[in-house]
N, C-alpha and C positions, 0 to 999 in steps of 0.2 A: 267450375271456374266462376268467379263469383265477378260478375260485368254492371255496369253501368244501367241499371234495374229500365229506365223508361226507353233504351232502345229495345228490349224486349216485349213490352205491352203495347207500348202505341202502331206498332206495324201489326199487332195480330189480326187474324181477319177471326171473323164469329165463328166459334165452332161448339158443340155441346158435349158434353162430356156424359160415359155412360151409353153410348147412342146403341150398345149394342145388347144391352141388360136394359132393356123399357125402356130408352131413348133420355136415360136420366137416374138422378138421385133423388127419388122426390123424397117430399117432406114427409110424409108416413113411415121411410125407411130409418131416419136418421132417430138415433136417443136421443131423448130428452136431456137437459141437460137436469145433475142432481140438484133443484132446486127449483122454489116454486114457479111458475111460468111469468111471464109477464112482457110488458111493451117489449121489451127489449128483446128478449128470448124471441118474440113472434117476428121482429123485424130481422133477426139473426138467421131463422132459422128459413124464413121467406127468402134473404139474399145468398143466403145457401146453396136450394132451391134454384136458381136464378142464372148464379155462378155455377151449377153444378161441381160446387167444391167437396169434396170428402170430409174430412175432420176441419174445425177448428179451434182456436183457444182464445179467448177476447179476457185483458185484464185491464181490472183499473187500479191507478196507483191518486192515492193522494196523501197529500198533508206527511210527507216521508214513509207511508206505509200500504200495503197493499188492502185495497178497500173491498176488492173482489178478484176471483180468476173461477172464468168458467169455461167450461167445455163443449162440444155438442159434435154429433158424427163420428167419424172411424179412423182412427188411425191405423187400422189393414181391414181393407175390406171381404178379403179374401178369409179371412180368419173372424171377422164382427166384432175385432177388440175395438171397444170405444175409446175416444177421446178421454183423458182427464185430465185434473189441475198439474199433474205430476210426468204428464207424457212431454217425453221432450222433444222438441223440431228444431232443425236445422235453421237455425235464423239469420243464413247467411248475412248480409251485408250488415247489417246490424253491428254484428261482431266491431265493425271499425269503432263503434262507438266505446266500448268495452278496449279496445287498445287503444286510441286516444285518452282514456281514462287513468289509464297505467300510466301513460308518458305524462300526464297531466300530476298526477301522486309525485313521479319524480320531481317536476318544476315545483310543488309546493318542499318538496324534500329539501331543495336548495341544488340538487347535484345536475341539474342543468338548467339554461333558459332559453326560454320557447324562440328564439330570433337568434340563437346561437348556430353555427354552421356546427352541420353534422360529420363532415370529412374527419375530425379530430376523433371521434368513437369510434369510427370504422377500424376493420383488420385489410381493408382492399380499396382499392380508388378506384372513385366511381369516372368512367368515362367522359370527356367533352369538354369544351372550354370553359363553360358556365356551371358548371355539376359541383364545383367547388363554393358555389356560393349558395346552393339549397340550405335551406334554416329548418328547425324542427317544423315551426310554424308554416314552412311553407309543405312541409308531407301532410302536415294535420288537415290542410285547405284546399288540399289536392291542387297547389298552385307551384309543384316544385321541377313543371318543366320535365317530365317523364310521359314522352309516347308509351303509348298501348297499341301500337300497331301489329308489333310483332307478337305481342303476347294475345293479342285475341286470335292471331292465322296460326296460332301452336297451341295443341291440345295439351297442358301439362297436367292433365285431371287421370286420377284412378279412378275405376269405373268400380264400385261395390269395397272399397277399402280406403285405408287411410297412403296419402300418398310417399312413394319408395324415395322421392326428391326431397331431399331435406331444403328447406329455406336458404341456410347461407348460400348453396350451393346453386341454387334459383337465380337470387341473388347477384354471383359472381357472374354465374352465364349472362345474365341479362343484363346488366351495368357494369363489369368489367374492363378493361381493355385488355382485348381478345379472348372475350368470352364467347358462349357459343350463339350468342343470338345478338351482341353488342354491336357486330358492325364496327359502325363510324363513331356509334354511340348512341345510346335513346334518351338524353338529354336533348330535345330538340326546340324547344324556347327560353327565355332566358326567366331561371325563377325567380317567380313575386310577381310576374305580369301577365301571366294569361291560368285561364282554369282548365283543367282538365283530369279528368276524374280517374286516380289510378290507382289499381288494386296492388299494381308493383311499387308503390311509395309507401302502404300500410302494411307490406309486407317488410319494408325496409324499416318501417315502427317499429314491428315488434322483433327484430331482431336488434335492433339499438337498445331500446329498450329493455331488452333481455343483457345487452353486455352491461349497460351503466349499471341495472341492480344487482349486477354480478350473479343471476341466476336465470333459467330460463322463463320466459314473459308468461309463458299458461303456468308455469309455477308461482310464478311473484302474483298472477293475479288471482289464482286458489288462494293461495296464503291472505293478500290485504282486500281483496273486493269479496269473492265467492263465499267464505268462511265468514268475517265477520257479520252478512249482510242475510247470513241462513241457507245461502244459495245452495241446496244441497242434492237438488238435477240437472247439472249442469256440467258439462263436457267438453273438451275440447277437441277430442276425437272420435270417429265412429267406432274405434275398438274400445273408447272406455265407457261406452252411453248403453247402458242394459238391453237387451233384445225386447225384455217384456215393455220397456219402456219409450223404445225407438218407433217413431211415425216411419210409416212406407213412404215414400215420395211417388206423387203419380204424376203422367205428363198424358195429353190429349193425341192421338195418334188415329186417324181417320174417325173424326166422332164419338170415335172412346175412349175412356178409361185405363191407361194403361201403364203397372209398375213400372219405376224404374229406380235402378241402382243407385244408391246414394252415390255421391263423388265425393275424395279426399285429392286437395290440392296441395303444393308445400308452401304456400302464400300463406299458411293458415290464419298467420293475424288480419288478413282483411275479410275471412268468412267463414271459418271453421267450427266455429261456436255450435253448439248445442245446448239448448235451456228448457227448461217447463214455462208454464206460462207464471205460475209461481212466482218461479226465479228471476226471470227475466222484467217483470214487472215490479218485484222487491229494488229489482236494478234501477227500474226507470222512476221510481218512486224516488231511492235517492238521490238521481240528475236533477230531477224538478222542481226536488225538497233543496236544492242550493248544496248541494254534495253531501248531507246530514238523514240519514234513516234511522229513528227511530234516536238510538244512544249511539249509534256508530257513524261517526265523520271519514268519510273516504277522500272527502276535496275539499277546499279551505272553499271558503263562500265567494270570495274575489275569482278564483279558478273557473269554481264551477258557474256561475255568471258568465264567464271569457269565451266559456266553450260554444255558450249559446248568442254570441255578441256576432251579428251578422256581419256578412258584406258582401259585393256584389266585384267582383274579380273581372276584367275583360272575357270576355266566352262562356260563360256563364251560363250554361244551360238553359233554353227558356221557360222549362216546367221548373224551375225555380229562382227563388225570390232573396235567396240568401245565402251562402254558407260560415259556418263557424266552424269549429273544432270540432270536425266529424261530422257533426250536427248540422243537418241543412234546413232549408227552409223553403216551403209552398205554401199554396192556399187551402185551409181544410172548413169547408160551409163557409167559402169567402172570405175567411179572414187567416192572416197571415201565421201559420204555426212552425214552430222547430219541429221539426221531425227524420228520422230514417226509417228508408226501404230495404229487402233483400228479396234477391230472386236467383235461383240456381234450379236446376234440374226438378222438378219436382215439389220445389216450396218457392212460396210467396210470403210476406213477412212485413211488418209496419209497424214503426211504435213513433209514437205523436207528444207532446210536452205543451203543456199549459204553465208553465214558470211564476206566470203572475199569482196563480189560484195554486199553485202548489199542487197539479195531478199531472197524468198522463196516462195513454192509453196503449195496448199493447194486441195488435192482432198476428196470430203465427197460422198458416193453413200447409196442407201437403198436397198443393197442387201447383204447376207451373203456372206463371204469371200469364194471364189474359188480361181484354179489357174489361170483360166480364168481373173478373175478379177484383181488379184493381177499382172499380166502380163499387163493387160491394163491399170491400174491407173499406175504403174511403166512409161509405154511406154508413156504414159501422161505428167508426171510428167517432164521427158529427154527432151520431146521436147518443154515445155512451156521455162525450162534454157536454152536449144538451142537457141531456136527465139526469145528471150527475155533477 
């Protein structure tokens, strides 16, 4: 179940990971990554160390192209298979960026516009007195007025598989009138005027989104993002993502180290993604390249601007500084960046946008979110823009 990534890291209290294999993953354990060593590898592979994270994959994207994707660590430690550029992770939350991009393809198509009410696509009406004036724009900004109360006290996650609840059907239960979890209704303030961060409003993206282009949204986005952009590790599901190529998810469990079961949700458009570092950085190269990679245009240059065009919504979260289309904003080495987080069971996940300089950066690991970790992907993330 893919949540609201900073109530996860900021309550954790210190704990080490490994404590029961030498109190750790030191640095003598982990591979090298395949390429010559340097500042950056030594700082990488020290916050590693630190974080006691297992595998990771750090990419840089610039000027519409992937400048680098490296590796370092395990992706099962149980087994010694290393990381590489081609290992794909769960890069939960992320995902939303990847479906606001889809909805974003359609607005440049002409077949919808971003401030248009969404009740007209639907096959169901959404509950409440106010629920009829949600606009695309306001699911994209997570300002459309959808509690997560009930959806975070219900587990609707498969534990080791992809999940048996199809979307619409999530959907209907959850913002129906008299669905199973709808109540009175979970429209509970009126959209456009307050934030709040909902993984049930990007699940209601990608299924709009899926009706306007007349086919399902992980298909329409293999077909016009994944395909033209090379993307070619990249999944939507844990049964389509290879075994040789799938990261273990670990989570911290009295000091150690300890597998756990991937999870499949039916929210899928707000975290279901799976990508290499590759791929997902080919991604993030053409957001910051102004929707343009390489020869291939996925967003008109006005769009792709819009999506990273801030603002500051009443409730606003106070670890950030911004939100756009998907795309939010914090401080990264002090100064203010576009960026998104994911964190689920097992992975932690970051990718950062420099728009003005035309890069960004991409970190994916198979550990639950600490502050440990999130201190060291951040510390990652500053000095890849520094030296680069």
């Amino acid at each position: 179940m893919t949540m609201p990534l900073m109530k996860n890291v900021y309550g954790l209290t210190r704990r080490r990971l490994l404590g029961g294999v030498g109190a750790g993953l030191a640095l003598s354990l982990l591979p090298r990554a395949a390429h010559a060593a340097d500042d950056l590898d030594d700082l990488i592979r020290e916050q590693m160390a630190v974080a006691q994270i297992p595998g990771l994959a750090v990419g840089l994207a610039r000027d519409g192209e992937v400048a680098f994707a490296r590796s370092y660590g395990f992706a099962d430690l149980e087994q010694r298979r290393p990381v590489t550029p081609d290992t794909m992770f769960h890069i939960a939350s992320i995902t939303k960026t990847v479906t606001a991009t889809a909805v974003m393809m359609l607005v440049d198509a002409g077949r919808i516009e971003l401030d248009q009410r969404v009740a007209p696509y639907l096959d169901f009406t959404i509950a409440g007195e106010q629920a009829a004036t949600i606009t695309f724009r306001h699911l994209l900004m997570h300002t459309a007025g959808i509690s997560e109360e009930v959806y975070y006290q219900t587990d609707f996650r498969t534990h080791g598989a992809d999940a048996s609840l199809t979307i619409d059907q999530l959907l209907r239960d959850y913002l129906a009138p008299g669905g199973r979890y709808t109540g009175t209704g979970n429209v509970k303030t009126v959209p456009g005027t307050h934030w709040a961060y909902s993984n049930i409003g990007y699940g209601l993206l990608g299924y709009l989104a899926g009706r306007i282009a007349g086919q399902d949204m992980r298909v329409f986005t293999r077909d016009h993002i994944f395909r033209p952009l090379g993307m070619r590790h990249t999944a939507w599901t844990i049964a389509d993502t290879p075994a040789d190529l799938a990261v273990t998810p670990y989570d911290l469990v009295d000091q150690a180290v300890e597998p756990v079961p991937p999870v499949g949700f039916p929210d899928w458009s707000a975290g279901m993604m799976r990508a290499s570092i590759r791929d997902l950085t080919q991604f993030v190269a053409m957001v910051a390249n102004g929707g343009v990679a390489g020869d291939v245009r996925v967003l008109s240059s006005a769009h792709a601007a819009e999506m990273l065009t801030m603002q500051t919504p009443e409730g606003l979260s106070p670890w950030l500084s911004g939100q756009g289309l998907a795309w939010q904003q914090s401080s990264l080495g002090g100064v203010p960046s576009a960026n998104h987080w994911g964190g689920d069971p097992g992975v932690f996940t970051m990718a950062y946008l420099d728009p003005a300089q035309r890069k960004g950066v991409v970190l994916l690991s198979n550990l639950s979110a600490t502050g440990e970790s999130r201190d060291a992907l951040k510390s990652i993330a500053a000095k890849v823009f520094e030296a680069n």
